[in-house]
PDB file of N, CA, C and O in Angstrom:
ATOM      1  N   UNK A   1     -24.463   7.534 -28.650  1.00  0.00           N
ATOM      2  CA  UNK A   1     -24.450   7.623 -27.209  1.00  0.00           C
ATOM      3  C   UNK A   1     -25.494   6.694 -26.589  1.00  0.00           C
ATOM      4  O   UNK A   1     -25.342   6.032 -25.562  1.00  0.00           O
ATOM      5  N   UNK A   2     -26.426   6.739 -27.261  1.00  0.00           N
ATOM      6  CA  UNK A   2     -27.654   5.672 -26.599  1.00  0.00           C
ATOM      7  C   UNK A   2     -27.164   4.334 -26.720  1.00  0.00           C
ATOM      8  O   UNK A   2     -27.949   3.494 -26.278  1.00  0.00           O
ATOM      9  N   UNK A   3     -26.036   3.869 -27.215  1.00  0.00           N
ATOM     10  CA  UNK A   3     -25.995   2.208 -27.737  1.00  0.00           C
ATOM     11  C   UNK A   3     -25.086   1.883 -26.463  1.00  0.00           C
ATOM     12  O   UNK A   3     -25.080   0.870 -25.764  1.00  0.00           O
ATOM     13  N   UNK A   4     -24.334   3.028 -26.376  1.00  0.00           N
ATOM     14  CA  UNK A   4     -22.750   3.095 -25.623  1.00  0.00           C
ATOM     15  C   UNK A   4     -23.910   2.907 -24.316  1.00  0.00           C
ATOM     16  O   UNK A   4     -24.062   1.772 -23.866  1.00  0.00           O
ATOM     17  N   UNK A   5     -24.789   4.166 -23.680  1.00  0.00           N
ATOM     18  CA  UNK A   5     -25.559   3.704 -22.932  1.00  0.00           C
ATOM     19  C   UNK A   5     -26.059   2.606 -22.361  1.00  0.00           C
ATOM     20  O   UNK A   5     -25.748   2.268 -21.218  1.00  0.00           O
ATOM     21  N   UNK A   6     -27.065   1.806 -23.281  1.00  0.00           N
ATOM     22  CA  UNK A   6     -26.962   0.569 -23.095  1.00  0.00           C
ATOM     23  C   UNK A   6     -26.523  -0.212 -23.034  1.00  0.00           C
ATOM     24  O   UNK A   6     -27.221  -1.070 -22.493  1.00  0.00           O
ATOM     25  N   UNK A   7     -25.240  -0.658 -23.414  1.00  0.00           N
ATOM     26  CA  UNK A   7     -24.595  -1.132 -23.170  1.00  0.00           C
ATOM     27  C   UNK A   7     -23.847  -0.915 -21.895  1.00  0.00           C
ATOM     28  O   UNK A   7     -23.322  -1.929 -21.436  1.00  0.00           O
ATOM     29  N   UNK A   8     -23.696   0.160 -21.250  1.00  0.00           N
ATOM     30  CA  UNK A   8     -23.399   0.287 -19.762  1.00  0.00           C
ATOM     31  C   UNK A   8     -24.696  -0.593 -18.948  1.00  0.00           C
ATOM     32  O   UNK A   8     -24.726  -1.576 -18.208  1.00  0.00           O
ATOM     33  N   UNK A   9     -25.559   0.192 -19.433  1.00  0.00           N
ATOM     34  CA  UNK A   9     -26.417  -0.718 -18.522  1.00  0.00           C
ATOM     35  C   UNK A   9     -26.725  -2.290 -17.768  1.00  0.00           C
ATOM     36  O   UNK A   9     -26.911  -2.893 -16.711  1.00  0.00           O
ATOM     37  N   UNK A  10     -26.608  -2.380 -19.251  1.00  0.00           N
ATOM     38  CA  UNK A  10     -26.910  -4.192 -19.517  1.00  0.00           C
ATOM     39  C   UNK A  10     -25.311  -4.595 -18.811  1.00  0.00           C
ATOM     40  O   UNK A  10     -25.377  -5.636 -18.157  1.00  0.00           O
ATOM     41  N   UNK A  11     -24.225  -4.098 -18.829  1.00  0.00           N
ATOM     42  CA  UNK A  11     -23.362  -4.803 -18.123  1.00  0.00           C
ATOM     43  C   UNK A  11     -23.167  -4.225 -16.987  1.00  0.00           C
ATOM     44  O   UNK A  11     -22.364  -4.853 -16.297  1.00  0.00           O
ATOM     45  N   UNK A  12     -23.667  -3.063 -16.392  1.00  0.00           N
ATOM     46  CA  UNK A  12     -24.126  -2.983 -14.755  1.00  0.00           C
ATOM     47  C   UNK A  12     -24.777  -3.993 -14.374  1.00  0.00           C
ATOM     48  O   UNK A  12     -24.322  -4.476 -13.337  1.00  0.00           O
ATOM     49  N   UNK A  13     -25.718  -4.544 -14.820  1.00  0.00           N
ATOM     50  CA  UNK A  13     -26.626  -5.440 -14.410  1.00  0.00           C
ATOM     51  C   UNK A  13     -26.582  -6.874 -14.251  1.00  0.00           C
ATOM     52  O   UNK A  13     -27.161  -7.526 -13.382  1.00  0.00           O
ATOM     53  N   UNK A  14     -25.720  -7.366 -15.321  1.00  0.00           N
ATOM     54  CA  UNK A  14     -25.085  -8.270 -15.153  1.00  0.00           C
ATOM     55  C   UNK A  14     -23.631  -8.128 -14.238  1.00  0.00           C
ATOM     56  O   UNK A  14     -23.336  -9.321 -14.299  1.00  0.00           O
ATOM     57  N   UNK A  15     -22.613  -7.574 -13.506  1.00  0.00           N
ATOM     58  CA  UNK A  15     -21.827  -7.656 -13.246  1.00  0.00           C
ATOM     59  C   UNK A  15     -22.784  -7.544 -10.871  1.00  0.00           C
ATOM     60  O   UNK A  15     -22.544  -8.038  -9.769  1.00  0.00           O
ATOM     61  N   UNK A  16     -23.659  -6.693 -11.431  1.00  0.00           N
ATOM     62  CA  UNK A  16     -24.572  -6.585 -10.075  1.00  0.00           C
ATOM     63  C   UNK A  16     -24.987  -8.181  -9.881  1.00  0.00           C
ATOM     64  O   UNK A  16     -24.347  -8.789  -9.023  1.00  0.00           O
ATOM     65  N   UNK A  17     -25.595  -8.614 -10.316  1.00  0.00           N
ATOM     66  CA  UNK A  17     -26.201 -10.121 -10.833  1.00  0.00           C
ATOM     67  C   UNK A  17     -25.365 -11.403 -10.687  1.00  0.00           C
ATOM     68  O   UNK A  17     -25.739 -12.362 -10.012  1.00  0.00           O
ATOM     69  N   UNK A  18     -23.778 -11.334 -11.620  1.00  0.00           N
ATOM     70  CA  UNK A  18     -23.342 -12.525 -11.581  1.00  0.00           C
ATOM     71  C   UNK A  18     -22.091 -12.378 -10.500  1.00  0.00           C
ATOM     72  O   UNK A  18     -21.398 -13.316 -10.105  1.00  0.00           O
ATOM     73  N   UNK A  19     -21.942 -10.819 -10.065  1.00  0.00           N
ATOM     74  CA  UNK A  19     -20.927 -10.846  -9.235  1.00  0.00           C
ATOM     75  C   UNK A  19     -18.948 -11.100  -9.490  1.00  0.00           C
ATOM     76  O   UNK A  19     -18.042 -11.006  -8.662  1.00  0.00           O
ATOM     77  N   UNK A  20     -18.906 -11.429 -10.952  1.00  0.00           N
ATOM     78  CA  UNK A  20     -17.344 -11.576 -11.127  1.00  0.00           C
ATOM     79  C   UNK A  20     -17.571 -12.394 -12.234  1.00  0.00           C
ATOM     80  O   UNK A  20     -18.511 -12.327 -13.026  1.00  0.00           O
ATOM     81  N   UNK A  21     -16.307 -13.441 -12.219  1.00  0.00           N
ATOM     82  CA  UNK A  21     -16.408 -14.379 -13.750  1.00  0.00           C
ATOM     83  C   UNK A  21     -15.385 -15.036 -13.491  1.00  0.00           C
ATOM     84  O   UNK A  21     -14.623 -14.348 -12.811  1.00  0.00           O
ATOM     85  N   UNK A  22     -14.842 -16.399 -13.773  1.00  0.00           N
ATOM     86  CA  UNK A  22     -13.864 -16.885 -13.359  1.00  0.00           C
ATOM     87  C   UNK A  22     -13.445 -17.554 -14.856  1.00  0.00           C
ATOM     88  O   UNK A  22     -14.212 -17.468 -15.816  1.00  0.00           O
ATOM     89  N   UNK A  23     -12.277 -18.157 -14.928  1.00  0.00           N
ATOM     90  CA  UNK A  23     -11.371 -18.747 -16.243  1.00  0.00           C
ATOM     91  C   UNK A  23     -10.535 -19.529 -15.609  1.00  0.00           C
ATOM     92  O   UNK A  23     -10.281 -19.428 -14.409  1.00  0.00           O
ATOM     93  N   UNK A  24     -10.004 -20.450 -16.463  1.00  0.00           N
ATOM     94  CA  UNK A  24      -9.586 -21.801 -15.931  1.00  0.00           C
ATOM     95  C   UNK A  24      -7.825 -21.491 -17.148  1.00  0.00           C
ATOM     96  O   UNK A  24      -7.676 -20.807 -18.161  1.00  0.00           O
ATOM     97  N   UNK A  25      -7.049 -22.190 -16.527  1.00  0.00           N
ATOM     98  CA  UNK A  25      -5.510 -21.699 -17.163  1.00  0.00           C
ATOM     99  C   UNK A  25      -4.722 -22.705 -17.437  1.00  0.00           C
ATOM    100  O   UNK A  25      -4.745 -23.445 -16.453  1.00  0.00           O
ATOM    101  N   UNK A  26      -3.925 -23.199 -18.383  1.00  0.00           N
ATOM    102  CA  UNK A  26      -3.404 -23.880 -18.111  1.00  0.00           C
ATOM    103  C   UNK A  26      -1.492 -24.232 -18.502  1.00  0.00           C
ATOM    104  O   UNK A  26      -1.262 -24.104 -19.705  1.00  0.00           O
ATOM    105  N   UNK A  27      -0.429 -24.567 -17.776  1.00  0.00           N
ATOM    106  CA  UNK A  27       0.075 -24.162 -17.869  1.00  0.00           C
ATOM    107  C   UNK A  27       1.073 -25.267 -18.145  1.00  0.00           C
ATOM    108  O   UNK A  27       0.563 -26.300 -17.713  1.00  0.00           O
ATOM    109  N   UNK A  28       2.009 -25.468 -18.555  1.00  0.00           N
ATOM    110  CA  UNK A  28       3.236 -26.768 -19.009  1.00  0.00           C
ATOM    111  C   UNK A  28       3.986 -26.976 -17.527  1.00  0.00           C
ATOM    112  O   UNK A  28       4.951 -26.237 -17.335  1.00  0.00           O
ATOM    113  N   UNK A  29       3.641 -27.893 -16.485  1.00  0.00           N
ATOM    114  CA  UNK A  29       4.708 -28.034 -15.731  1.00  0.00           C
ATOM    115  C   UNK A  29       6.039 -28.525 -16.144  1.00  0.00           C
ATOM    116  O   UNK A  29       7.061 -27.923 -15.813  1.00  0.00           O
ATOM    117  N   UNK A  30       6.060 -29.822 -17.004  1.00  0.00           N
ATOM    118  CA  UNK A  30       7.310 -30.288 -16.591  1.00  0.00           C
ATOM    119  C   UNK A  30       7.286 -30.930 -18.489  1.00  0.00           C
ATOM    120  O   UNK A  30       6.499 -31.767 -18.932  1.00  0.00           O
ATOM    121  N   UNK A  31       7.961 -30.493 -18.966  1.00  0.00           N
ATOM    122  CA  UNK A  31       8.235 -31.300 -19.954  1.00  0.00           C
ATOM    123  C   UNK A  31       9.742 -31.786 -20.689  1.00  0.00           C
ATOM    124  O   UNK A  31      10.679 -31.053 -21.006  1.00  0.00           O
ATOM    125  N   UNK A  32       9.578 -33.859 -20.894  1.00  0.00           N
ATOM    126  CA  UNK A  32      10.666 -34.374 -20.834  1.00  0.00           C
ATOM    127  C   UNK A  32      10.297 -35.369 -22.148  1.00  0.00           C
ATOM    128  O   UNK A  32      10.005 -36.563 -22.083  1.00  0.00           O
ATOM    129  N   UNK A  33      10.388 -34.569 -23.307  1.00  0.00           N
ATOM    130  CA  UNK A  33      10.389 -34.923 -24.300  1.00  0.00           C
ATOM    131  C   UNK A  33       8.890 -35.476 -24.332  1.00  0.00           C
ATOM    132  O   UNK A  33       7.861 -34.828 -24.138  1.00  0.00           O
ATOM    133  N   UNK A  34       9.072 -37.321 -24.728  1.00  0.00           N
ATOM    134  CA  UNK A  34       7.317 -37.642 -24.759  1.00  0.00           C
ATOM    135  C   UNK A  34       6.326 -37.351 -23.456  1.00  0.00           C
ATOM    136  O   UNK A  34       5.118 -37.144 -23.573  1.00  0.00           O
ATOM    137  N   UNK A  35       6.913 -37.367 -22.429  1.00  0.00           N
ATOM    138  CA  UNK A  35       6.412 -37.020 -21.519  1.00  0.00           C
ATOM    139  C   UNK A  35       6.096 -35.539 -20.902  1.00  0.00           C
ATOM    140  O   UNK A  35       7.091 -34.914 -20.535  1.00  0.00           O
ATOM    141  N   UNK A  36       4.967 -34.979 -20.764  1.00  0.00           N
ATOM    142  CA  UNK A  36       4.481 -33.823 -20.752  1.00  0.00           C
ATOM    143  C   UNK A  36       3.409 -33.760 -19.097  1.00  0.00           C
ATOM    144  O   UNK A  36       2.694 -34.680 -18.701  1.00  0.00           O
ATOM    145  N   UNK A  37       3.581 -32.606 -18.505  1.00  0.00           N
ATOM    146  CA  UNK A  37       2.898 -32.792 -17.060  1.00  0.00           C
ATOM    147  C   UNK A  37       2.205 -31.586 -17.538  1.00  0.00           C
ATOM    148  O   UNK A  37       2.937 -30.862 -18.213  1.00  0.00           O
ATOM    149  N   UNK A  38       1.203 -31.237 -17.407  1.00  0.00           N
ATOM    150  CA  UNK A  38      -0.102 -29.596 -17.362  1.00  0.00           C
ATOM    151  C   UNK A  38      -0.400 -29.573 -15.845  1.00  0.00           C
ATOM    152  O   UNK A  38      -0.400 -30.597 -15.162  1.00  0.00           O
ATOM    153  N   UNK A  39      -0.644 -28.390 -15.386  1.00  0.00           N
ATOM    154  CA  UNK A  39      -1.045 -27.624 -14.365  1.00  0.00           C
ATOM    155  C   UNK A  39      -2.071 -26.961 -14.447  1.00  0.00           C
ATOM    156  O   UNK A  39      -2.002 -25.732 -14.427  1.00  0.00           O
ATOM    157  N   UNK A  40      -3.566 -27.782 -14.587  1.00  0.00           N
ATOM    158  CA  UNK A  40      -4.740 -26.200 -14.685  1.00  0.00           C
ATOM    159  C   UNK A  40      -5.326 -25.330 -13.200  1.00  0.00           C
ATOM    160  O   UNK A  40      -5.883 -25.857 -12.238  1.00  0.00           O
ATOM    161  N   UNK A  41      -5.113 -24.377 -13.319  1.00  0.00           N
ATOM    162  CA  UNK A  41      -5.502 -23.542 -12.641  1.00  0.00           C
ATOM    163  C   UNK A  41      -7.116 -22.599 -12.548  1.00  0.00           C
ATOM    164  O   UNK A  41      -7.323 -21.811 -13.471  1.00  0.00           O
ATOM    165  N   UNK A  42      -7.760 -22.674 -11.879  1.00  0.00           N
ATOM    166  CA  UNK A  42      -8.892 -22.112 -11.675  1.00  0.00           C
ATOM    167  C   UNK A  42      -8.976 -20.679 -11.207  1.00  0.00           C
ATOM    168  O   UNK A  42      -8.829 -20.467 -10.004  1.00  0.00           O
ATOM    169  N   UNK A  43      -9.154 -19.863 -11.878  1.00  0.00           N
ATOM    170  CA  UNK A  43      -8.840 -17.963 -11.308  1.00  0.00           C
ATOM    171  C   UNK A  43     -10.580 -17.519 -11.165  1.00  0.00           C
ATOM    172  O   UNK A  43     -11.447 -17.664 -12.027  1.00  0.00           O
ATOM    173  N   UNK A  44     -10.728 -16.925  -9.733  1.00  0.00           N
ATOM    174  CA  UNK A  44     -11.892 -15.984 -10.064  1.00  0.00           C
ATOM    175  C   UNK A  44     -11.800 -14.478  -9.981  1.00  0.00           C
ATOM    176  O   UNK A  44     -11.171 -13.885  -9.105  1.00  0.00           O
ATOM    177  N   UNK A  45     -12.454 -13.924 -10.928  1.00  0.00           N
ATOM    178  CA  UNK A  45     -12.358 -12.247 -10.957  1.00  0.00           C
ATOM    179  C   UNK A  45     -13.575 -11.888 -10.279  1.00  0.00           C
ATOM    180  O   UNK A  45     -14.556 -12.323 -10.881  1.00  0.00           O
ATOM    181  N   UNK A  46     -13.980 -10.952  -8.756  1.00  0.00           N
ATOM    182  CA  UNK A  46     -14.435 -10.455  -8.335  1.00  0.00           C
ATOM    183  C   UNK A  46     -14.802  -9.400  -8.944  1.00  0.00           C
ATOM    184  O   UNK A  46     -13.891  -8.782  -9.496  1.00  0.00           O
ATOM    185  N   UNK A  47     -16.284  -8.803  -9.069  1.00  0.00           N
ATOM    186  CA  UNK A  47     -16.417  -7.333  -9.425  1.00  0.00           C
ATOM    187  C   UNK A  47     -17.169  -6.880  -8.229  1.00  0.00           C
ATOM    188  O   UNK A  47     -17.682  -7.838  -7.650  1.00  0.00           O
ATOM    189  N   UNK A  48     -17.448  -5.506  -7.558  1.00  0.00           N
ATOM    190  CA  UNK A  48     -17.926  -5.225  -6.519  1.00  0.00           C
ATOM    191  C   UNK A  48     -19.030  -4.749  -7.298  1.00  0.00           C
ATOM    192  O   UNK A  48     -19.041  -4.496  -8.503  1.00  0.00           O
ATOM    193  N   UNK A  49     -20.092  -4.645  -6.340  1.00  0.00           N
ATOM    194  CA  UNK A  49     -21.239  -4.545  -6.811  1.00  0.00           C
ATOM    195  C   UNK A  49     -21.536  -2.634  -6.927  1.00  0.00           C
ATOM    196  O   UNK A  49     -22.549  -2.002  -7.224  1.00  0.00           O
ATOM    197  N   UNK A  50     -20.278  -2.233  -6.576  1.00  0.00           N
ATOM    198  CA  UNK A  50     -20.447  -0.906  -6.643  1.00  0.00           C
ATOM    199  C   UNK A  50     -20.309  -0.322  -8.410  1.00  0.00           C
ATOM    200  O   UNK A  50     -20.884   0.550  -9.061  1.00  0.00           O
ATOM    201  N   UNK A  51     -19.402  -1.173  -8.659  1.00  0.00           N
ATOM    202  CA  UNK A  51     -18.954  -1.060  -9.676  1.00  0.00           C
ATOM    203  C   UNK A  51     -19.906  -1.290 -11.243  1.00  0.00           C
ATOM    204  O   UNK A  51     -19.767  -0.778 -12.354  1.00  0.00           O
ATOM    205  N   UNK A  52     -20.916  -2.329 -10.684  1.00  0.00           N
ATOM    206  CA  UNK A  52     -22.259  -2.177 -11.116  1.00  0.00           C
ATOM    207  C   UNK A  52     -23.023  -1.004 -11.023  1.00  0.00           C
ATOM    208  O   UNK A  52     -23.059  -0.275 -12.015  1.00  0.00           O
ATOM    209  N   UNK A  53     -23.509  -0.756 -10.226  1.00  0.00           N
ATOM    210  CA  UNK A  53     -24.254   0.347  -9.873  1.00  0.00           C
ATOM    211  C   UNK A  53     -23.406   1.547 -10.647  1.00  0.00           C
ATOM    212  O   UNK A  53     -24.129   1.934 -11.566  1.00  0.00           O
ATOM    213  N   UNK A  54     -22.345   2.176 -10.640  1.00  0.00           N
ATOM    214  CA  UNK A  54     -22.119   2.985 -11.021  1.00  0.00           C
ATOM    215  C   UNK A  54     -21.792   2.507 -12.429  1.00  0.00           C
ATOM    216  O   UNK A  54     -21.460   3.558 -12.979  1.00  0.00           O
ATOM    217  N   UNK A  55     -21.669   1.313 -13.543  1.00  0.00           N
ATOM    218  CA  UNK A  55     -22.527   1.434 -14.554  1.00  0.00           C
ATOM    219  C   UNK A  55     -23.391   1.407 -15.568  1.00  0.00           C
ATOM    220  O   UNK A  55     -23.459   1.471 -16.796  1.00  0.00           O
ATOM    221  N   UNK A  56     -24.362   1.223 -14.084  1.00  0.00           N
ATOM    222  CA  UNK A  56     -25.735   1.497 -14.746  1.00  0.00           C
ATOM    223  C   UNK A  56     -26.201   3.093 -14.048  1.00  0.00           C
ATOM    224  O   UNK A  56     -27.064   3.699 -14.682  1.00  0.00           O
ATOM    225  N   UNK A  57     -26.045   3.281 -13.690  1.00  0.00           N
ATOM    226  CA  UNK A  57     -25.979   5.102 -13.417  1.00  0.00           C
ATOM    227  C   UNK A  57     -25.657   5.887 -14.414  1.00  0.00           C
ATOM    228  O   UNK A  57     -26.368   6.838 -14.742  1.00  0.00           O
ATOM    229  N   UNK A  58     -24.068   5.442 -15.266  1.00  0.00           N
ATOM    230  CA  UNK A  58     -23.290   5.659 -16.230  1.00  0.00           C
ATOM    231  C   UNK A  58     -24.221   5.814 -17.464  1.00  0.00           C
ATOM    232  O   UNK A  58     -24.591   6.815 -18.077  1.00  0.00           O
ATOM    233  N   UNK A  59     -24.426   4.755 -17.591  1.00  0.00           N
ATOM    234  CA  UNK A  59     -25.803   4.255 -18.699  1.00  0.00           C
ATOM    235  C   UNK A  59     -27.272   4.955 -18.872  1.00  0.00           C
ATOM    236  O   UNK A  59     -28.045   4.923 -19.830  1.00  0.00           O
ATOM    237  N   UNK A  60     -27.382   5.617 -17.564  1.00  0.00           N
ATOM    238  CA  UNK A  60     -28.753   5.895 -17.274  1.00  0.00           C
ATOM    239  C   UNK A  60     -28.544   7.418 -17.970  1.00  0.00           C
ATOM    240  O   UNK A  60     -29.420   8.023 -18.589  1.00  0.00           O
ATOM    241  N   UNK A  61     -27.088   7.916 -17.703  1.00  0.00           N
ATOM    242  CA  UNK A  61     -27.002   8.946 -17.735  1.00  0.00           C
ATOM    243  C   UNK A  61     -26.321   9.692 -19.244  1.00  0.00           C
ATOM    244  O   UNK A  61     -26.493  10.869 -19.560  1.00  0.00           O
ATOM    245  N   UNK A  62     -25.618   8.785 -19.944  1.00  0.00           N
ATOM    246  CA  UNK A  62     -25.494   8.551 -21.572  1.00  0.00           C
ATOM    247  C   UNK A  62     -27.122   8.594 -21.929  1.00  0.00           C
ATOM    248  O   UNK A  62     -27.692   9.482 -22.562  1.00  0.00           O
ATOM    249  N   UNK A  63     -27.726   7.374 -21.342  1.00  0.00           N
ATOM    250  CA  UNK A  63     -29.169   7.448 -22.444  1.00  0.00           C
ATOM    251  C   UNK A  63     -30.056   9.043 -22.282  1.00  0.00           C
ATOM    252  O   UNK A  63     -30.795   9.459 -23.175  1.00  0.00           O
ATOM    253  N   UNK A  64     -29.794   9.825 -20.919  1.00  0.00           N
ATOM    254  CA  UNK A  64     -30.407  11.131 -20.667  1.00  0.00           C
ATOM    255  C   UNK A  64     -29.910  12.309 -22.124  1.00  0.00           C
ATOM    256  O   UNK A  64     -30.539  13.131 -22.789  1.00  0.00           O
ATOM    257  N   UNK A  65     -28.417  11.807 -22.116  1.00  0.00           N
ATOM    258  CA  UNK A  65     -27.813  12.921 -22.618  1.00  0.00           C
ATOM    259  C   UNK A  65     -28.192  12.750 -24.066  1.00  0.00           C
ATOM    260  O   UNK A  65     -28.383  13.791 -24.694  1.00  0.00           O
ATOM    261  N   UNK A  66     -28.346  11.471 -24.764  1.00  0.00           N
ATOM    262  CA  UNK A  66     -28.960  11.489 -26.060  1.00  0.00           C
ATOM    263  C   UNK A  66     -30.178  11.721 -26.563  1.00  0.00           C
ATOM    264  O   UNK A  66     -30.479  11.978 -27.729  1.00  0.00           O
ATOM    265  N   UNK A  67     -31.113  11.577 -25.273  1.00  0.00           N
ATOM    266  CA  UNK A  67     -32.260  12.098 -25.213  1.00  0.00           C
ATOM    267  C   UNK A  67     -32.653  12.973 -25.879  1.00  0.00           C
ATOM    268  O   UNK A  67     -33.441  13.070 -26.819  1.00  0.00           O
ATOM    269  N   UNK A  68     -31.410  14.297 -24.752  1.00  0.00           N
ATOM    270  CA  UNK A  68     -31.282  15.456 -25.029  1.00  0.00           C
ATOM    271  C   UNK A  68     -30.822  15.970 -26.134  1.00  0.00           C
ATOM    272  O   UNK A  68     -31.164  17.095 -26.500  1.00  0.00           O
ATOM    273  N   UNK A  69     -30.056  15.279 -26.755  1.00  0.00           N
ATOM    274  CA  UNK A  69     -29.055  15.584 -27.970  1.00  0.00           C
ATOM    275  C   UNK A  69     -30.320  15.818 -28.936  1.00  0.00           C
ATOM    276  O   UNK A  69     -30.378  16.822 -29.646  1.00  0.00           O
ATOM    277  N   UNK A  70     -31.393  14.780 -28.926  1.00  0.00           N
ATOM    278  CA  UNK A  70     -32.198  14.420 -30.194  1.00  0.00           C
ATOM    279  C   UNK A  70     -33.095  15.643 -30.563  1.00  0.00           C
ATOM    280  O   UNK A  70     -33.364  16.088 -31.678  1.00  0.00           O
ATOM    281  N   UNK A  71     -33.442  16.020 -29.463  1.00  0.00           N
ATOM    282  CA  UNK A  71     -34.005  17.370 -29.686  1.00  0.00           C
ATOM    283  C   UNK A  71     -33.880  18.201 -30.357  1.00  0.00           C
ATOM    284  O   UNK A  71     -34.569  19.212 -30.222  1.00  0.00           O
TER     285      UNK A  71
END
């Protein structure tokens, strides 16, 4: 539970931080034997920053519960 924890954390923090992530695509427009046309495309993925926060909350709250467990 503590790893799973941290690991919430550390990617609350980064997703608070970098805000989304984008990837680049690419796709076969037109192909006529030797001749070949590509289409790359640029996509960005938004994450809300809420979505951070809640997990590293998540995280905060795994690392409580193993805390507790250890006892």
């Amino acid at each position: 539970m503590k790893l799973a924890g941290i690991l919430l954390i550390v990617a609350g923090i980064a997703g608070v931080i970098y805000g989304g992530f984008s990837y680049t695509s690419h796709k076969k427009a037109m192909d006529l034997g030797p001749i070949q046309i590509e289409k790359t495309e640029h996509h960005n993925v938004p994450i809300p920053p809420i979505l951070g926060l809640v997990g590293i909350v998540a995280g905060g709250a795994l690392l409580f519960m193993g805390a507790r467990e250890g006892r």
